[in-house]
N, C-alpha and C positions, 0 to 999 in steps of 0.2 A: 487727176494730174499729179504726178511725181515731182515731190519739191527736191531740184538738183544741191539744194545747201543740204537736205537732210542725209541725202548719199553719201554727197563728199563728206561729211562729218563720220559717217559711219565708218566708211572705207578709212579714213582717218586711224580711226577708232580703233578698228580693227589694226590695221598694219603696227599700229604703236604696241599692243598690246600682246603681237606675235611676236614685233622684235625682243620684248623683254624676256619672252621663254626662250628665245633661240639663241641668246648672246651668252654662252658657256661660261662657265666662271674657272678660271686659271688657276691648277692648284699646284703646291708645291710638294716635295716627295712626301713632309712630318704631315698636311693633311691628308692625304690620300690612305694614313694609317687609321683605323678606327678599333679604338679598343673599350667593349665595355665589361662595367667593372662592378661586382657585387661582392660586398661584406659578407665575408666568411668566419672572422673571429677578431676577439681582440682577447691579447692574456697579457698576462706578466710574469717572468720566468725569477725569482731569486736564487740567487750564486753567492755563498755567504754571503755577506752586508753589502753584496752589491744588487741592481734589480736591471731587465733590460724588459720593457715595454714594447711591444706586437701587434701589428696589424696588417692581419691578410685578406688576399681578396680572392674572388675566383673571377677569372679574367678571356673574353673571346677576343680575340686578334684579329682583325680582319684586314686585308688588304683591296683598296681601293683603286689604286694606281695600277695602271697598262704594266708598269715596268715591275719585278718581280725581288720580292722585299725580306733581303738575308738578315733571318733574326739573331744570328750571330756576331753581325756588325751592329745591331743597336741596344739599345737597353730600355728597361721599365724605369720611371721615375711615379712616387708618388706626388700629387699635387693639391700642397694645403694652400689654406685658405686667401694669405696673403704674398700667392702663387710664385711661393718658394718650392724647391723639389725636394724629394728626401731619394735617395737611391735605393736599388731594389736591396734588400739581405738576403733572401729567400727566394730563389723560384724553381719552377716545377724544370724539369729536363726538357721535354719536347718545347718547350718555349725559348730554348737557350740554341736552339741546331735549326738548319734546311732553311728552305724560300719555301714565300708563298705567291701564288703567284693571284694575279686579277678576280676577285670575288672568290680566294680560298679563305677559312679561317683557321685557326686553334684554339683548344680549351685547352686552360691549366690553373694554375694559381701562382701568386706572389708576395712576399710579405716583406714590408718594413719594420724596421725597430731602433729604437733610441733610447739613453738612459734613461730618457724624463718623459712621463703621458704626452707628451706636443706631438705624438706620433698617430694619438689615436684622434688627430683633427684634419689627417689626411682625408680628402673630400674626393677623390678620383686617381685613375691611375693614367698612366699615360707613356707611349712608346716612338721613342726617339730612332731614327732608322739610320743613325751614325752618332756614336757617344767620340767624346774627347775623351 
């Protein structure tokens, strides 16, 4: 004999646990951008008695969002630790022109720099898809 409390719990079960995969999550245009980002170098350049601190990264772009993502209206920021930004100084060409569009990406690279080493405690890079 089939126990109708064990069904219904099942059927229960189940529906609960479809609706959680099926209920989309809302994203806005800065998530829909995904950039990752790998240590490329760090240096320090001297200019007589002054010094400017470096750190670059090589960097994939990748667009997430339906809607189609002008890398010329946004910018790189780097993002240290107590998720202050530093802005880009350096970046490759093909990263600065064109759209991409829904699952395209780009390879390039980007570097920041500062008078003082707090540059080489940037932890991630990350792309704003409209700067002030």
């Amino acid at each position: 004999m089939i126990n109708k409390k064990v069904i219904l719990f099942s059927v229960l079960c189940a529906s609960v646990a479809g609706s959680a995969y099926a209920t989309p999550k809302s994203f806005n245009e800065a998530d829909a951008v995904i950039v990752n980002s790998k240590l490329r170098n760090q240096s320090v350049m001297a200019v007589g008695d002054k010094l400017q601190f470096s750190k670059t990264f090589d960097v994939i772009i990748m667009n997430g969002s339906a809607k189609p993502l002008n890398l010329s209206a946004g910018c790189f920021k780097a993002v240290m630790p107590d998720k202050t930004e530093l802005p880009v100084d350096t970046i490759e060409k093909v990263l600065m022109k064109g759209t991409l569009k829904h699952g395209e990406n780009l390879k390039g690279f980007v570097s920041f720099s500062s008078p003082d080493e707090s540059v080489y405690n940037a932890q991630a890079v990350k792309f704003l898809p409209s700067c002030k």
